[in-house]
C-alpha positions in Angstrom: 58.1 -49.5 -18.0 60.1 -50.8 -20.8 58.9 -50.1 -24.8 59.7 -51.5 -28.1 59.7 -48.8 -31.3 60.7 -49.5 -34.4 63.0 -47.5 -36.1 64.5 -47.1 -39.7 68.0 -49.2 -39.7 70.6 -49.5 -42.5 69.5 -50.3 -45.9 66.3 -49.4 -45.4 65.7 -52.5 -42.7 63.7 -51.9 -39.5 65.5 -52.3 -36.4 63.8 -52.4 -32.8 65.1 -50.7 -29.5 64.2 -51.1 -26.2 63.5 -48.1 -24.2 62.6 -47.4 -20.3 60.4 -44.7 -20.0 56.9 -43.2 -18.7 54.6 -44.0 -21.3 54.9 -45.0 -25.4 54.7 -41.1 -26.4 57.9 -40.8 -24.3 59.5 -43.5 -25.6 59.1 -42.3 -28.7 60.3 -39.4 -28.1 63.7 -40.6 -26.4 64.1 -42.7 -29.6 64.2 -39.7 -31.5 66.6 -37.7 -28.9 69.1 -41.1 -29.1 69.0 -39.7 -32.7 66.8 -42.7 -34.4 64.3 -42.2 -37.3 61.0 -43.5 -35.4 58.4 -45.5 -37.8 56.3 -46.9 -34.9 55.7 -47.8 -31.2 55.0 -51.5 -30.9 54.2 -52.0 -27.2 52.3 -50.2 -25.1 50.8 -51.9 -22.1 50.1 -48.7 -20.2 46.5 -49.5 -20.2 46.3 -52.7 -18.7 49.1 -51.7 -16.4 51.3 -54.5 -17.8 51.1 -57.8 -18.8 53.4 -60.6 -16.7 53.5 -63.9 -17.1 53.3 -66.0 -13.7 55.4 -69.0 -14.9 58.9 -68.6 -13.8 60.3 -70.1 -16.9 58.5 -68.6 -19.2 59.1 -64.7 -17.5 61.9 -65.6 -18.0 61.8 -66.2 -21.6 59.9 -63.0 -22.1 62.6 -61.1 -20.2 65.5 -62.2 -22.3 63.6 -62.4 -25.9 65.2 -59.8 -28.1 63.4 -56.8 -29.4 62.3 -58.1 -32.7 61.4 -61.1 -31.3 58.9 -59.5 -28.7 57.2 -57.8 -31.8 56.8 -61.2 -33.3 55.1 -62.7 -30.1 53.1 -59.3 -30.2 51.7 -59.8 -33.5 50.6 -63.4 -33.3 49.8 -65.8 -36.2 52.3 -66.7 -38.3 54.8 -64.4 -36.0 54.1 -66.2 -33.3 54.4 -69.7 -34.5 57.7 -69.1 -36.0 58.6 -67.9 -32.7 57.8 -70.8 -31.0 59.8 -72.8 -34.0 62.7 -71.1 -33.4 62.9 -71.1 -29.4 62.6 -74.9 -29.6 65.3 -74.9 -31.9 67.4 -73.1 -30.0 66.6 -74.9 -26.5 67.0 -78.9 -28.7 70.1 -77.6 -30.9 73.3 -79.3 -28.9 70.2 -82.5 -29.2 69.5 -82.0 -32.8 72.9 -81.5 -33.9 74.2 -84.9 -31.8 71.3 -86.8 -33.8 72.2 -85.7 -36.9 75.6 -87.0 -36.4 74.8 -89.7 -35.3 72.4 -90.0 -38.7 75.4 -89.4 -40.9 77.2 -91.7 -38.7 75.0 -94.6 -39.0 74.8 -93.9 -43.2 78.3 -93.9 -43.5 78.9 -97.3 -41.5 75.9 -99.3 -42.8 75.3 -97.5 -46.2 71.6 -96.9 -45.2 69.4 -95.1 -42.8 68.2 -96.9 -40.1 65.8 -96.7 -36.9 68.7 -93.7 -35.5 68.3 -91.6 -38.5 64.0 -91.8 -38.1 64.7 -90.6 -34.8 66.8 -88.1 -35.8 64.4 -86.4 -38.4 61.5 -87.3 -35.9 63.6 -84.9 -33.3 64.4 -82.4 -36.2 60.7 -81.8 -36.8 59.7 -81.6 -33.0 60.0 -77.4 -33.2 57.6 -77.4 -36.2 55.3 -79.8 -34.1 55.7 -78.3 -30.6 55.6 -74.6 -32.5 52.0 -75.9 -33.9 50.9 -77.3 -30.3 51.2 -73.6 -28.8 50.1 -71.4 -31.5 46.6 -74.1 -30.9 47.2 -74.7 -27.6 48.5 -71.9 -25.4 47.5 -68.6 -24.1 47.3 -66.6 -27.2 44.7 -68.9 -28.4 42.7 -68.9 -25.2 42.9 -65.0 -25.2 41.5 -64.8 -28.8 38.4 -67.4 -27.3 37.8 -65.0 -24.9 37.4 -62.1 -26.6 35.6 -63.7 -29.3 33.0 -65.5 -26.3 32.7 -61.9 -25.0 31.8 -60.2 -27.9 29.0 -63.1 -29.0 28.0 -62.9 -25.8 28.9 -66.1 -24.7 29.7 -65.1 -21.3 30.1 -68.4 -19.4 32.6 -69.3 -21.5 34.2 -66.3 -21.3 34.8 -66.7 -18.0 36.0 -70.4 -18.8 38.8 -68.9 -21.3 39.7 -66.4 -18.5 40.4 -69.0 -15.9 42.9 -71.0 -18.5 44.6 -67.6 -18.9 44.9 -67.2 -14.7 48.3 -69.0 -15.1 49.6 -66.7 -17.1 48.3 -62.9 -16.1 48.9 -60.9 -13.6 46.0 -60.5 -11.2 44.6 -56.8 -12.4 44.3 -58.0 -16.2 42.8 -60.9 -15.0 40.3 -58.7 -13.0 39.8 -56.3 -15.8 38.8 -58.6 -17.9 36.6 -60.5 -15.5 34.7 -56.9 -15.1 34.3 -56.3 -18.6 32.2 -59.7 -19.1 30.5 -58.7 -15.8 29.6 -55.1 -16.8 28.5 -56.7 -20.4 26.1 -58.7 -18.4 24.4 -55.3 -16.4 26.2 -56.5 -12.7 28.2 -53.0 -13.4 28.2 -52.5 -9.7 30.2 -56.0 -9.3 32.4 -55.0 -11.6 33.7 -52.1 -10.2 33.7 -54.0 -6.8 36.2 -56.3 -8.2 38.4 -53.7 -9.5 38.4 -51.4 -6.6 41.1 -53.4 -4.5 44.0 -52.3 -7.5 43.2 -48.4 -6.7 46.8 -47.3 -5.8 48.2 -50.6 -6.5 48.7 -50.8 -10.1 49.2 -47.4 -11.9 46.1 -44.6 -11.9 46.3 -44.2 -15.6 45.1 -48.5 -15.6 43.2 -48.1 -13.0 41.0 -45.5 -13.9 40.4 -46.2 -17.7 39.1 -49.7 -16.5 36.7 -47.5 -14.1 35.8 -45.2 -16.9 35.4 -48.1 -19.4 32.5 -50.0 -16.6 30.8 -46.5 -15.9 30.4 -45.9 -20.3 28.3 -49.5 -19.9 26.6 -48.6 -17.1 25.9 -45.2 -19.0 26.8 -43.0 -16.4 28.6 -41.0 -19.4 29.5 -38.4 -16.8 31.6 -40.2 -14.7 32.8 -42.2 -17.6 34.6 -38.5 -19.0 35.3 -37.7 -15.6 37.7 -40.8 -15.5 38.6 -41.0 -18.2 40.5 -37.4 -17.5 41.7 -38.4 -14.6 43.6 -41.0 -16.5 44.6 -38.9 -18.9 46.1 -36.8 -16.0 48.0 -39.8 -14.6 49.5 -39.8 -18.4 48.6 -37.1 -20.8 50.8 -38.0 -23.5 48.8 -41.5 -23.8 47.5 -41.6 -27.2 44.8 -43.8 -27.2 43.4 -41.8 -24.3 43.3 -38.4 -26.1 41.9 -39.9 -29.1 39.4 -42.0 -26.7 38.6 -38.6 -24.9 38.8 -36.6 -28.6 35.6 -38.7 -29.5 33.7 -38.9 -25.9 33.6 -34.7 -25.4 32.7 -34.9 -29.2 29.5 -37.3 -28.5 28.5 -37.5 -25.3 28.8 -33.5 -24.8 29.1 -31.9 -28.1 31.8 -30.3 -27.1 34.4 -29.6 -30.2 36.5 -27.6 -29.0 37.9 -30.0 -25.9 37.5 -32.7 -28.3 39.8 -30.8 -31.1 42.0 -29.6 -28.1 42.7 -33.7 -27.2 43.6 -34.6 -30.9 45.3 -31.6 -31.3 47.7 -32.9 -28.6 48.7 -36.4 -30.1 52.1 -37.3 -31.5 50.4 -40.2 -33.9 54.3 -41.9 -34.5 53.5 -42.7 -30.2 50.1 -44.7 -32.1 51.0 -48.6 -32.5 50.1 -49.6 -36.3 47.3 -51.7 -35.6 45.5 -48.3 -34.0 46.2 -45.9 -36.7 42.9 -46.4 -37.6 41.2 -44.6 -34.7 42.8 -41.4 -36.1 40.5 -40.8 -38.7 37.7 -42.9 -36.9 37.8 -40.1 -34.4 38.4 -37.4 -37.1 35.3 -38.5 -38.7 33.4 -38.1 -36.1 34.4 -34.4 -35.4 33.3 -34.3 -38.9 29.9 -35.7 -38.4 29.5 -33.0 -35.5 30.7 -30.1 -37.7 27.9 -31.3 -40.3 30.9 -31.9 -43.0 29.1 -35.2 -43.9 30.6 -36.1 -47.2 34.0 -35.7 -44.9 33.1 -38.0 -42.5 31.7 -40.5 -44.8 35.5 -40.7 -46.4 37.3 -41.0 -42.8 35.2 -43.5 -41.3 34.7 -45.5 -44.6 38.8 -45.8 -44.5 38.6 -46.5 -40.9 36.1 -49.3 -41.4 37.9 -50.6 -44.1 41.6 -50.9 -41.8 39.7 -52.4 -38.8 37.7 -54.9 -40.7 41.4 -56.6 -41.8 42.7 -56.2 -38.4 43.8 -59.8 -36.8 42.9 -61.4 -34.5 39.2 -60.6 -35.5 38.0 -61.1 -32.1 39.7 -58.7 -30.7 38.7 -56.0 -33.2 34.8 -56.7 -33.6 33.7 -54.6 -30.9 35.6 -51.6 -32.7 34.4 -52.4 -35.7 30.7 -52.5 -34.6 31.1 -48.9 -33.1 32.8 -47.8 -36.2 30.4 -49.2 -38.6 27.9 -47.1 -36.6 29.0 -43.6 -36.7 29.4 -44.7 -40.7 25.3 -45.7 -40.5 25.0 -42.0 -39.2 27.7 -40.7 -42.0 25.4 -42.0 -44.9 22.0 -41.6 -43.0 23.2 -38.0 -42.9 24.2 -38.0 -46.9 20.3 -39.3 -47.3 22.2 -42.8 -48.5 19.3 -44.5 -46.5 20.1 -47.5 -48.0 23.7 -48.4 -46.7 22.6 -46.6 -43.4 20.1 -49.3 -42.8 22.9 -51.9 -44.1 25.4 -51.3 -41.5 22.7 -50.4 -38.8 21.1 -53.8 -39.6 24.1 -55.6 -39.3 25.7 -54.5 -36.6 22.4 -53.7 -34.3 22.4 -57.8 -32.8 25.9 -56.8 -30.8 25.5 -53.4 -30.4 22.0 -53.8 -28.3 23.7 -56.8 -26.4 26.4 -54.4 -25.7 24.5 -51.5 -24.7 25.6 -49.1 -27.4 22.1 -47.3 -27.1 23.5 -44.2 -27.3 25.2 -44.9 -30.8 22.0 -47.1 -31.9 20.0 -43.3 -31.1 22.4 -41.0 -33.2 21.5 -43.7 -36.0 18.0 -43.5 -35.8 18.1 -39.8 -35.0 19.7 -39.6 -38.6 17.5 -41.2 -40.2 14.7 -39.6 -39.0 16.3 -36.5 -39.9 16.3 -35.3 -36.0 18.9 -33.2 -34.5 21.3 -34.7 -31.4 20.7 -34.3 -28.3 24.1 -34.8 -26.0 24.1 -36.8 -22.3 26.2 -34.9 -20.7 25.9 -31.1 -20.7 28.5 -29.1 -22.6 31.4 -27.1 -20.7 30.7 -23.3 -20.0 33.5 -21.6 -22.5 33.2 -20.4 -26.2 34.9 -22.2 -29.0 
């Protein structure tokens, strides 16, 4: 699997190399043996076991697009579009250039502009237009729908922005994803079922976070862990599985010292940037269990203040929901009743629709002043 990480180039520019490797952490790490200064990873599709494009042409594209240039496409926006401005340019330029000529051409043998030089600034400006048309039109905006029709609960038209995406994933992400609308609805048995032809097809460590991410719905918090770690086994330098696997053996067993033993264990420069959060989400929430409240509060105020700029939106609000919870707990805990019942208010409509009850409970249990009670029973070995 190839990865992009940034490194620190001359004066003090970033740089981006590509490197084939195992996972992100190991990229990383060969970026650092090649003798580079590493200040991030910037793609890791471990997860999702990959992303590729089914259009010949525009494979293609993403195959031959320079490093920096697959970081631009990777952060969307304003990256994005000035990607797609300068590809056009670069595929109309022999064009561009003839039509300017021919503009100058036509000044300097009539003394005037005419219909040729309209035509020429008309083709000039078609990467600016055609740049606008797919940051509106194309994939990355149908993903964002999605994600944003998934987490209002929208879920026929979910499924609607899924199938204009089905030219342009590969079939597990598109399965995935189908499963996560159909596991937000309660079908968590059809979910699974339309995962389950991938096992041993795409690779374990995708295949079994999706499982473990349709059984935490379903609340079968058991198996959820239990995949979870077999995923972790398929890769166990992932970082967003040890922090993921940090906070479950923190909540759903109350078991600190696995959940230490996971964190302990990440190499955060392996984290992409727009993750770094989840370090001191999770932090805080070993906080919260080690009854160090006014600690917690300060981590997972930070980490709901980096998520809630994170962009696109959509694709962050579920994280932010489930952040903004533990913080209800943090200040329920402090006796700050108050901003508990803010952020408990406000994020209750999509946490009950997604079947956060177990979050929703620590809440409430903090309020009430009651102690936790844990799913999923605690390993047999002292801390």
């Amino acid at each position: 699997m190839q990865f992009i990480v940034e490194v620190e180039g001359d004066a003090g520019r970033s740089d981006f190399v590509r490197i084939e490797a195992a996972s992100g952490a190991l990229a990383v790490e060969e970026a650092k043996k090649a003798g580079h200064r590493v200040i991030a990873l910037r793609t890791d599709d471990s997860l999702t076991g990959g992303i590729v494009l089914r259009d010949v042409d525009a494979r293609e594209l993403l195959e031959n697009m320079s490093a920096e240039d697959r970081v631009r496409l990777g952060e969307g926006g304003g990256s994005l579009w000035l990607l797609a401005a300068l590809e056009i340019a670069r595929r109309l330029r022999w064009l561009i250039a003839l039509a300017a000529v021919a503009a100058v051409g036509e000044y300097v043998m009539g003394g005037a502009f005419g219909w040729i030089s309209v035509a020429a600034l008309g083709l000039a400006l078609t990467p600016l237009a055609g740049a606008t048309f797919v940051t509106w039109f194309g994939p990355t905006r149908a993903h964002e729908a999605f994600h944003l029709a998934h987490f209002e609960g929208r879920w026929d038209d979910a499924l609607h922005h899924l199938d204009a995406l089905s030219a342009h994933l590969d079939d597990f992400t598109l399965a995935h994803m189908r499963a996560k609308v159909l596991g937000s609805q309660g079908a968590h048995a059809e979910a699974l079922r339309t995962i389950e032809p991938y096992e041993g097809v795409v690779p374990d460590v995708a295949y079994a976070s999706q499982v473990a991410t349709i059984l935490d719905r379903a609340h079968d918090y058991d198996g959820a862990l239990r995949w979870s770690e077999r995923a972790l086994a398929a890769q166990p330098d992932n970082p967003m599985l040890l922090l993921e696997l940090a906070q479950k053996r923190a909540v759903l067993a109350g078991d600190l010292a696995g959940a230490e033993a996971y964190l302990a264990r990440l190499d955060r420069a392996s984290l992409m940037p727009p993750m770094r959060f989840s370090v001191a989400w999770v932090e805080g929430v070993h906080a919260l269990e080690r009854k160090r409240y006014a600690e917690a509060r300060a981590r997972l105020e930070g980490a709901v203040a980096e998520v809630a700029n994170l962009k696109p939106r959509a694709i962050y609000a579920g994280m932010l929901v489930v952040v903004r919870l533990f913080l209800a707990e943090a200040y329920a805990r402090t006796g700050e009743t108050e901003l508990a019942l803010g952020h408990l208010d406000a994020t209750r409509p999509a946490a009950t629709l997604h079947q956060l009850d177990i979050l929703l409970d620590r809440v409430e249990r903090a309020l009430r002043g009651d102690e936790l009670d844990y799913p999923v029973q605690k390993p047999e070995y002292d801390e």
